[in-house]
Backbone as CSV, one residue per row, in Angstrom:
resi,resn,N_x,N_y,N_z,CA_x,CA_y,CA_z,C_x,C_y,C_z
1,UNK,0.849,-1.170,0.000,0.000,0.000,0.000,0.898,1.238,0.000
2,UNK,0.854,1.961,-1.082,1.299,3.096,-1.081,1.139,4.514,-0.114
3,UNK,1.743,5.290,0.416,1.930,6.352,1.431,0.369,7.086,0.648
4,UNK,0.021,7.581,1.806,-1.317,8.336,1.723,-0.988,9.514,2.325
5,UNK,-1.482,10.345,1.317,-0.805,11.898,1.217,-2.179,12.679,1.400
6,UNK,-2.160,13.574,2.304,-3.181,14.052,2.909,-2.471,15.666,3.312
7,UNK,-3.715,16.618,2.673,-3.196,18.284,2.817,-3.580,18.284,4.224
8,UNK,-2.771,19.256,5.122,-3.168,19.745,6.062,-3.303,21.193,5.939
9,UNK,-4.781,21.662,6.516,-4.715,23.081,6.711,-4.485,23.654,8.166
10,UNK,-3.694,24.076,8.084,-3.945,24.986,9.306,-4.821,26.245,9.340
11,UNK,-5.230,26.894,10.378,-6.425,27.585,10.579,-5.513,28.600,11.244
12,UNK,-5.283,29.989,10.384,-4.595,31.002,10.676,-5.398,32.523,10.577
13,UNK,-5.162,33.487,11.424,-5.528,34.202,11.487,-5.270,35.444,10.585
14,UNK,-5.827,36.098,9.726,-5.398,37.126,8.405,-5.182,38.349,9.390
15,UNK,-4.924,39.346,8.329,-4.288,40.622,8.866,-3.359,40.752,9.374
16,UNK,-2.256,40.123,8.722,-0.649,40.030,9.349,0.074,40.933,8.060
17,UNK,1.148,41.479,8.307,1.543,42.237,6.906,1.837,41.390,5.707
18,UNK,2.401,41.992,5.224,2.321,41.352,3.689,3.634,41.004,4.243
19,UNK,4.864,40.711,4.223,5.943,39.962,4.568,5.531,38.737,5.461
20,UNK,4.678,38.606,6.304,4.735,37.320,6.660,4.343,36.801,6.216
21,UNK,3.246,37.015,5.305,2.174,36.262,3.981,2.843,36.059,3.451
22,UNK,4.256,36.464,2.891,5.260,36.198,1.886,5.980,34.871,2.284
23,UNK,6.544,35.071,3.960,7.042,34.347,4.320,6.598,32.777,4.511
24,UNK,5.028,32.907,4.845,4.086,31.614,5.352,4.293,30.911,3.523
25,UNK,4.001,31.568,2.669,3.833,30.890,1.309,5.244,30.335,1.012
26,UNK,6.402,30.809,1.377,7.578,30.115,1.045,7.714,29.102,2.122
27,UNK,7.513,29.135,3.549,7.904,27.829,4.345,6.820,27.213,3.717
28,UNK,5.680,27.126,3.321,5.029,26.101,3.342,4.715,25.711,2.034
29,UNK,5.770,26.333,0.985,5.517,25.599,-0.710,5.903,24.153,-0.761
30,UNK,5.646,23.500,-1.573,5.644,21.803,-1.671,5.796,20.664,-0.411
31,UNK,5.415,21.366,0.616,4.802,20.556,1.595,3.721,20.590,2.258
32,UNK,2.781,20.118,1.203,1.285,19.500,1.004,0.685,20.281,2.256
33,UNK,0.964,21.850,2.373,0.083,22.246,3.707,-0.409,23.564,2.836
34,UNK,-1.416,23.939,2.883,-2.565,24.621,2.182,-3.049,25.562,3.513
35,UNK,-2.786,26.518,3.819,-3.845,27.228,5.158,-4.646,27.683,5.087
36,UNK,-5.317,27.932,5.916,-7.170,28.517,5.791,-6.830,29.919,6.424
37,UNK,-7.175,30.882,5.885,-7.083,32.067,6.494,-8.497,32.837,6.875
38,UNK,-8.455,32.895,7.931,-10.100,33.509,8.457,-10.011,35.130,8.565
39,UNK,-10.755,35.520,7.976,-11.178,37.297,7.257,-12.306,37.568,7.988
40,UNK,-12.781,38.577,7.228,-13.864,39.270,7.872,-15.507,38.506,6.771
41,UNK,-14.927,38.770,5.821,-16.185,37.558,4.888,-16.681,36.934,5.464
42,UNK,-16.140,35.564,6.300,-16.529,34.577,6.481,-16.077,33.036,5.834
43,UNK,-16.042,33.168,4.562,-15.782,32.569,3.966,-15.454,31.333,3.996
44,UNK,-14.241,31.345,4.848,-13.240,30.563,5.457,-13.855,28.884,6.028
45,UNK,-15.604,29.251,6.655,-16.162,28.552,6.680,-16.387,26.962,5.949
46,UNK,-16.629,27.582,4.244,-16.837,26.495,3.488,-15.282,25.712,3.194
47,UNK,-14.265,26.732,3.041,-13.390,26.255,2.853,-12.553,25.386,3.988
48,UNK,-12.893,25.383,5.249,-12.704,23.889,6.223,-13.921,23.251,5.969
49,UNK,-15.184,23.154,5.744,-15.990,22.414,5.652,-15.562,21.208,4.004
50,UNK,-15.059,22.121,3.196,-14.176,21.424,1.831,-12.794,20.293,2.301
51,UNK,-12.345,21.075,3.085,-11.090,20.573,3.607,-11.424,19.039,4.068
52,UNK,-12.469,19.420,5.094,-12.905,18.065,5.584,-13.307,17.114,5.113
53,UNK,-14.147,17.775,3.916,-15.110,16.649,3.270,-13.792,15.984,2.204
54,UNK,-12.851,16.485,1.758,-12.332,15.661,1.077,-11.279,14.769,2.040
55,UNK,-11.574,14.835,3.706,-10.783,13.935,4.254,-9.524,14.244,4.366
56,UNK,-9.309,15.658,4.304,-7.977,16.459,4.589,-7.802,16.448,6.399
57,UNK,-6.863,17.198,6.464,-6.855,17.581,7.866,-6.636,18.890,8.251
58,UNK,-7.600,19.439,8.989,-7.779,20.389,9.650,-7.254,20.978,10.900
59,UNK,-5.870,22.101,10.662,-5.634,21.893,12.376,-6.312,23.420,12.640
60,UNK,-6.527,23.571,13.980,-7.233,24.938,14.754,-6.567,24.904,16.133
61,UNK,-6.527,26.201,16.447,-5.974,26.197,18.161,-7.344,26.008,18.598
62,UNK,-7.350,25.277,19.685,-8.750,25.616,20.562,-8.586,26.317,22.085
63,UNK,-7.651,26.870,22.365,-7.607,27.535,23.716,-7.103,29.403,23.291
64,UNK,-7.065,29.747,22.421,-7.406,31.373,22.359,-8.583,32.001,21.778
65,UNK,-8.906,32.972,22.331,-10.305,33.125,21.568,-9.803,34.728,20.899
66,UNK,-9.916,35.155,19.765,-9.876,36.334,18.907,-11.477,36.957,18.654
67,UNK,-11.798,38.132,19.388,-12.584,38.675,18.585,-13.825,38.676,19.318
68,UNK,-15.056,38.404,18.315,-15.990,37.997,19.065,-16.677,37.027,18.799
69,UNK,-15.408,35.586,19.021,-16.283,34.324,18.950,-16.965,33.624,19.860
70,UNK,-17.789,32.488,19.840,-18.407,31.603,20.539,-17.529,31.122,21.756
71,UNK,-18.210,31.175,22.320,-17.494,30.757,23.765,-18.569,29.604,24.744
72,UNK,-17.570,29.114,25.507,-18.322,28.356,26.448,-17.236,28.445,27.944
73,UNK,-17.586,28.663,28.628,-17.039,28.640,30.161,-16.639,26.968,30.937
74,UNK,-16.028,26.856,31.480,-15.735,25.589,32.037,-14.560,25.117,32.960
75,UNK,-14.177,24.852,33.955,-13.943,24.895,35.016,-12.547,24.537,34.598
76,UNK,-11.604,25.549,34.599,-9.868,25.297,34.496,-9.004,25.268,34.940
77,UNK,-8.329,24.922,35.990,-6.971,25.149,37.473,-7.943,25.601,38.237
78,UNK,-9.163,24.945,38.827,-9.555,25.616,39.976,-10.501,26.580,40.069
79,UNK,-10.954,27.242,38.622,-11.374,28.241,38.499,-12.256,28.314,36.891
80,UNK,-13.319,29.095,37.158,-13.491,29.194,35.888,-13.488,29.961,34.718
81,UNK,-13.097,29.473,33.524,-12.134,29.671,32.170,-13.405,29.972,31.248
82,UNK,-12.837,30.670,30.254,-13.272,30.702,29.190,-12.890,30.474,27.820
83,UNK,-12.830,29.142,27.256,-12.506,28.981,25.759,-13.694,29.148,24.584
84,UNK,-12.750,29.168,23.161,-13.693,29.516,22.111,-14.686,27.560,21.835
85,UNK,-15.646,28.473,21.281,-16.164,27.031,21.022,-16.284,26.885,19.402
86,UNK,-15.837,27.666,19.041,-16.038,27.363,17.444,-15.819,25.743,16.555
87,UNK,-14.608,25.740,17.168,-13.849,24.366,16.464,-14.679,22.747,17.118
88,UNK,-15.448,22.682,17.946,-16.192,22.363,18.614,-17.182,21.774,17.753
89,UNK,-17.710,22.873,17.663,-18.833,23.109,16.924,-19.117,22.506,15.405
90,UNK,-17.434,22.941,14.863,-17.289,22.693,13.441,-17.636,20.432,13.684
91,UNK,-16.952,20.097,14.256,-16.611,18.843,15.223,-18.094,18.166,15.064
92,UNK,-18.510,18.598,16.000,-20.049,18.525,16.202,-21.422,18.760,15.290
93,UNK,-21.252,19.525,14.288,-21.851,19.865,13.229,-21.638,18.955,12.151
94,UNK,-20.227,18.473,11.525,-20.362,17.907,10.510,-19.924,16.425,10.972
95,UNK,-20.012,16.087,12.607,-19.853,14.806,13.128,-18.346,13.914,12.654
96,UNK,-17.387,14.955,12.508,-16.273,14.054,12.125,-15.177,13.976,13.843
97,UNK,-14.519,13.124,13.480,-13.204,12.781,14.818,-12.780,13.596,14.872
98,UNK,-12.075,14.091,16.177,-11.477,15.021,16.714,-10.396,14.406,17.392
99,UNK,-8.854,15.622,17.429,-7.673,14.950,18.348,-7.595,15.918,18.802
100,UNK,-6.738,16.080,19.964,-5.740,16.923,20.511,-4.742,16.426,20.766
101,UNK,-3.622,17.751,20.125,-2.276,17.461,20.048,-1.429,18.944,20.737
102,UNK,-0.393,17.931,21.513,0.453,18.588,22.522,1.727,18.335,21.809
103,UNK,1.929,19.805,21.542,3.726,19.354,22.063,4.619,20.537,22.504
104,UNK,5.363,19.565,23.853,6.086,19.321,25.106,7.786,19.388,24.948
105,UNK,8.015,20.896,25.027,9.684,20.421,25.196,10.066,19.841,26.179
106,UNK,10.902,18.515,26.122,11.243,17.900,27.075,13.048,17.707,27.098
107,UNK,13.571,18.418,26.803,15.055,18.430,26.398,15.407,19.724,25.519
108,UNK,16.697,19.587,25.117,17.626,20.404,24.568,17.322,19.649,22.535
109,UNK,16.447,20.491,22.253,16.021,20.367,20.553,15.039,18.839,20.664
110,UNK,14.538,18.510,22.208,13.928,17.283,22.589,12.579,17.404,22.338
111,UNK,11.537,17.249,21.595,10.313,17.495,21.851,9.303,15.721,22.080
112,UNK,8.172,15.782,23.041,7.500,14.885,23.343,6.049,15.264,22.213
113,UNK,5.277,14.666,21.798,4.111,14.774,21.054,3.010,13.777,21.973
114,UNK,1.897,14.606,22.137,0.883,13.903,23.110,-0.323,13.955,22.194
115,UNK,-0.699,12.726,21.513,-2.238,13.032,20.689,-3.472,12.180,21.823
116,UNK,-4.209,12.837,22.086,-5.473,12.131,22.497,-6.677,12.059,21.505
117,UNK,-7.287,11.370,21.931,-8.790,11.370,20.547,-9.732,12.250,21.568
118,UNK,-10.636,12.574,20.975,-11.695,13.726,22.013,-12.771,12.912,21.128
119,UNK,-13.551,12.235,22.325,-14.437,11.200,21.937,-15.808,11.774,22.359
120,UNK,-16.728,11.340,22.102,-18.052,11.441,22.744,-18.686,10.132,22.500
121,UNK,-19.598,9.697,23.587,-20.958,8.382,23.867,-21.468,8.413,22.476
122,UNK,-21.887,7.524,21.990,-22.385,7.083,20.421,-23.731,6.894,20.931
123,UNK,-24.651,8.564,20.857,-25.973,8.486,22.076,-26.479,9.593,20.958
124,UNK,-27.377,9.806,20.829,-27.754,11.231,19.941,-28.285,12.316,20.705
125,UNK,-27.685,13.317,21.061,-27.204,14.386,21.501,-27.553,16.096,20.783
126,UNK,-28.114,16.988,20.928,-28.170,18.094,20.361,-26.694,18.872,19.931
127,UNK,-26.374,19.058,18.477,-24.821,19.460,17.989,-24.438,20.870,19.092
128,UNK,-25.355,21.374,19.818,-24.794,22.308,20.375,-24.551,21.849,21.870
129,UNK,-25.109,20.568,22.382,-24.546,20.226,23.872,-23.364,19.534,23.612
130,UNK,-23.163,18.785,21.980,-22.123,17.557,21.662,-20.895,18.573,21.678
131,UNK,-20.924,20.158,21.305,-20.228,21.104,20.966,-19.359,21.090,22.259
132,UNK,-20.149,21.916,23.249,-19.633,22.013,24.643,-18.975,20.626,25.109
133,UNK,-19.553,19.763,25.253,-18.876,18.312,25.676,-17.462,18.219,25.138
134,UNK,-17.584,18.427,23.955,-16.223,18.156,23.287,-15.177,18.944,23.697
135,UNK,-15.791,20.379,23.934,-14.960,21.200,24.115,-14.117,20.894,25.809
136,UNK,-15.115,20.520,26.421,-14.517,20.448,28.354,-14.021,18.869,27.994
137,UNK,-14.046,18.252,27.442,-13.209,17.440,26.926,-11.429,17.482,26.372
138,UNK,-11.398,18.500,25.938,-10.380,18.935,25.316,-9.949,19.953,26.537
139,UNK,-10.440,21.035,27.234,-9.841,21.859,28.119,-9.703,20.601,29.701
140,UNK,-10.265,19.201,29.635,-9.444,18.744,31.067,-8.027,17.858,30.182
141,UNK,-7.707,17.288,28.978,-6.946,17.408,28.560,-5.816,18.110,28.839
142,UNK,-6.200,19.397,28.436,-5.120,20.289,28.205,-4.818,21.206,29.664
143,UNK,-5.854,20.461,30.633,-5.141,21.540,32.032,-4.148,19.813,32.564
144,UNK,-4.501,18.736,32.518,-3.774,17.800,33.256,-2.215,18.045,32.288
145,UNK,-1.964,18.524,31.210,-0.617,18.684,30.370,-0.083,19.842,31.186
146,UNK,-1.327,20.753,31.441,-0.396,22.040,32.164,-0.109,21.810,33.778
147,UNK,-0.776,20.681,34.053,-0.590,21.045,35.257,0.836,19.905,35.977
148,UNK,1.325,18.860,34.356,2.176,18.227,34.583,3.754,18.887,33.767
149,UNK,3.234,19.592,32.975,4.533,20.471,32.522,3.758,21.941,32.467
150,UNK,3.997,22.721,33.574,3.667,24.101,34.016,4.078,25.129,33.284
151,UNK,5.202,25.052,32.878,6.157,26.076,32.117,5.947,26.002,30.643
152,UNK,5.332,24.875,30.746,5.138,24.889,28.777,3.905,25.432,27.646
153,UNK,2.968,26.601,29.139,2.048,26.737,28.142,1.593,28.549,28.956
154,UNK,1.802,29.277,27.957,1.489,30.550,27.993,-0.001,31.367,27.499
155,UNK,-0.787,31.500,28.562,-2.053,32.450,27.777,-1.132,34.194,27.391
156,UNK,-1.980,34.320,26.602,-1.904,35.687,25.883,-3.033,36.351,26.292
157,UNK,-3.652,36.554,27.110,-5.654,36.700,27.472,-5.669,36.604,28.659
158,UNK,-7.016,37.428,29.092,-7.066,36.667,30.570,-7.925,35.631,30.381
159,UNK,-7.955,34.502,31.070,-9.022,33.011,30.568,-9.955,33.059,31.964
160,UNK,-9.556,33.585,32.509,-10.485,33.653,33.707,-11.478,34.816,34.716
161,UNK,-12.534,34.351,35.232,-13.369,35.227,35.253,-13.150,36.474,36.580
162,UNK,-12.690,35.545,37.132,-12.422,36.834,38.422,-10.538,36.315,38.510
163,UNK,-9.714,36.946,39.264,-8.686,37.733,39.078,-8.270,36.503,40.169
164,UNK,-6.954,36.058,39.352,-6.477,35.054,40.698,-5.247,35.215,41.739
């Protein structure tokens, strides 16, 4: 069986100058990565919904939120957080698998890679509770990584509701 070659998009944010647009198109010429750039249109929408349907792969951050997206609240170090729920949603809407992926410097040019699957009960569910589920799924994930390598993960935001 021959290697199965599959585009990945990444899910990047527009309005960066024109030199890094320059720059993103040269690191990423002939290695099969295609990015989705999200605008003010919208657009961007069909074009991960394309991505998917041809069985590509889709990557998205799910712990910063830009702007004024969907959100859901949910209990993070103790306290409660606020992540975006978009990618969630996308998840939940067109019912495809979901991972989360970590990676962990663990050395000098050493990196560890942590994939989990973000599963849900095979129960039929409303796409907007399956949304949230998935999502506090993915944020106890990603606090047991922070709370076993502390130093390896930086908010840019405040994620939390009252002041700690």
């Amino acid at each position: 069986m021959g290697k199965m070659e599959k585009t990945l998009h990444p899910i990047l944010f527009g309005g960066e100058a024109e030199v890094f647009k320059q720059l993103r198109a040269t690191v990423f010429k002939d290695k099969n990565i295609d990015p989705i750039v999200l605008d003010q249109t919208g657009t961007y929408i069909f074009d991960i919904h394309n991505a998917l349907q041809k069985g590509d792969i889709v990557s998205m951050t799910a712990d910063r939120i830009f702007g004024n997206m969907k959100q859901f609240k949910t209990p993070f170090l103790n306290h409660t957080a606020t992540f975006p729920l978009g990618v969630f949603q996308i998840a939940a809407s067109l019912d495809i698998p979901m991972l989360s992926i970590f990676v962990l410097k663990v050395g000098f040019k050493k990196y560890k890679v942590v994939i989990h699957p973000i599963e849900m009960e095979d129960k039929p569910i409303h796409k907007n509770d399956k949304a949230k589920l998935l999502g506090e799924q993915y944020v106890k994930q990603l606090e047991m990584l922070v709370q076993q390598y502390p130093t390896q993960w930086y908010n840019f935001f405040p994620y939390w509701d009252e002041q700690i």
